[in-house]
N, C-alpha and C positions, 0 to 999 in steps of 0.2 A: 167244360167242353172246349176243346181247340177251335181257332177260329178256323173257320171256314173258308177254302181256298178258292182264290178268284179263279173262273172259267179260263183266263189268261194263263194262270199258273198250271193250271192242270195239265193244258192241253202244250205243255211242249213235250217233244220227242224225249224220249227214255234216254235216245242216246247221246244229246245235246245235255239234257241235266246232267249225266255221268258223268261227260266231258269238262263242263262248267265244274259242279263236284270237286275233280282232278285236279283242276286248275287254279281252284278258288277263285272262280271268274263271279262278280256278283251277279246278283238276281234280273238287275235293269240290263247289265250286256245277255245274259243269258237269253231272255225274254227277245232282243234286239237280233241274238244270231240266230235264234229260233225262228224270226222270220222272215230272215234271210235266206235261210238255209230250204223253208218249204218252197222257194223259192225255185229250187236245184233239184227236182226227184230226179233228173236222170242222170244227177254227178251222187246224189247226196252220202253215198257210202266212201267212195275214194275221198269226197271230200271232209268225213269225217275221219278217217285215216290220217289225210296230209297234214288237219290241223291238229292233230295229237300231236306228228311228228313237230309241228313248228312251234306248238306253244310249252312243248318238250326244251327248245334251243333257250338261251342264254339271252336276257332280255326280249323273250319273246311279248308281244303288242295283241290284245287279241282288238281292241279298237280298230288297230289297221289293219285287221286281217278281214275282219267284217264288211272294212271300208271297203276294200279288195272285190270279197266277196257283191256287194252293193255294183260295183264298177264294174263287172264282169273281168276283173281281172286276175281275179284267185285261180289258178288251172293250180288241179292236181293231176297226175303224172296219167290218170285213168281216162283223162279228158283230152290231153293233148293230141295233135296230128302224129302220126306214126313216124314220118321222118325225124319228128323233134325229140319224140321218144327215144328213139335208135341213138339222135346224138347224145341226148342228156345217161344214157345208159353204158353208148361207147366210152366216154370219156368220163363217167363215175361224176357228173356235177353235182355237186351241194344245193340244197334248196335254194339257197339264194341265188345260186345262178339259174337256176332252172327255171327261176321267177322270172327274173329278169330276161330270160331267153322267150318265155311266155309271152310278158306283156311288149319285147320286140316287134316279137313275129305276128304278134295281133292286127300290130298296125301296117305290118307291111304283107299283107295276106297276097297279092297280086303277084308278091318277089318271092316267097317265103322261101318255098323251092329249091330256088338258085341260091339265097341268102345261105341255106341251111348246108349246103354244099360247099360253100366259099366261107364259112365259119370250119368248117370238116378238114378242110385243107390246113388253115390257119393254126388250128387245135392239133390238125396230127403230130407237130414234133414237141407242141407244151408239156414241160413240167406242169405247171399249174395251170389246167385246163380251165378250173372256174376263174381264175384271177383274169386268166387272159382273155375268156369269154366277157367279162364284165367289163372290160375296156376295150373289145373289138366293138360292142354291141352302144356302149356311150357313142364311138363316132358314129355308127351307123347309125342310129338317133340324130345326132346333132347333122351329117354331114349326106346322110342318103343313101353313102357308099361306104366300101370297109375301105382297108389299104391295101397295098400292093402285099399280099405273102412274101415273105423275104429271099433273099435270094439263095439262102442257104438249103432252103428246099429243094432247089436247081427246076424249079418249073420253068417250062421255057416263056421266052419273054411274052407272046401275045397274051400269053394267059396274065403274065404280069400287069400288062398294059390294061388288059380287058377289066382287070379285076381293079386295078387303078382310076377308070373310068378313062384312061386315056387312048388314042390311039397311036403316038409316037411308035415307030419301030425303035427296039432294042438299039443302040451303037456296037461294034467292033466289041470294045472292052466288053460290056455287059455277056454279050454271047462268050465269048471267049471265058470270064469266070462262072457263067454259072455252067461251062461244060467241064470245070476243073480246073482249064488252064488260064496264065492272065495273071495279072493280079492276084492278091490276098483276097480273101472274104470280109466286105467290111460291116456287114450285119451283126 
């Protein structure tokens, strides 16, 4: 006769075993994101989704995804605020950024808003929207603020200034190239 499974073991979700299964996630993290995850009924489908997609990636962690999860820091794409959606959609980011854009804008919920608007500007002339999102979003962490968008954008200065945290008015030069004339572009 087969031994007899712990009440533990029974009662995880059909779709957290499958997952695990998949993954060959052992039986102790299994057990650990199953109780994590009853945690979440009102994510818990997109966020079985998001972590197929992530433990699908290339040294995917499901430890730190748990840990995430634990931290309320795990957002799948189902969860997030609608602006952040629309960015992370406009500009095609990568899970990693779209993490990172996440657990951002968590912390800055008072700004998020205008943040998410002033990343928009920034992003619209990247090549690499996720590269560049993950190093706009380090200073804003570290510093409060983003940086001044470049000039090659031709926004005019107060917005430069505004978004720089400064209020210096523009000089001569400055107006003069970002209307095309002047000087080269040195951005």
């Amino acid at each position: 006769q087969p031994p007899a499974k712990s009440a533990e073991e029974t009662m995880v979700d059909p779709q957290i075993r499958d997952l695990c299964r998949t993954f060959n996630i052992e039986d102790r993290l299994m057990r650990k994101l199953n109780t994590v995850m009853q945690r979440r009924p009102e994510s818990f489908d997109e966020d079985i989704q998001t972590l197929r997609e992530r433990l699908g990636e290339p040294r995917a962690d499901v430890g730190v995804l748990i840990t995430q999860l634990e931290k309320g820091l795990f957002v799948s794409i189902g969860c997030m605020p609608k602006p952040m959606v629309e960015l992370v959609k406009k500009y095609n980011l990568d899970d990693r950024a779209s993490q990172r854009l996440a657990e951002s804008m968590m912390k800055r919920k008072d700004t998020m808003k205008d943040d998410i608007k002033d990343l928009d500007v920034r992003l619209a002339s990247a090549e690499r929207p996720s590269g560049l999102l993950m190093t706009l979003l380090q200073g804003l962490d570290t510093t409060g603020r983003l940086p001044a968008p470049p000039r090659s954008l031709g926004l005019p200065s107060g917005y430069r200034d505004r978004a720089a945290g400064g209020h210096e008015p523009a000089d001569d030069r400055d107006r003069g190239r970002m209307r095309g004339g002047g000087g080269g572009d040195r951005d």
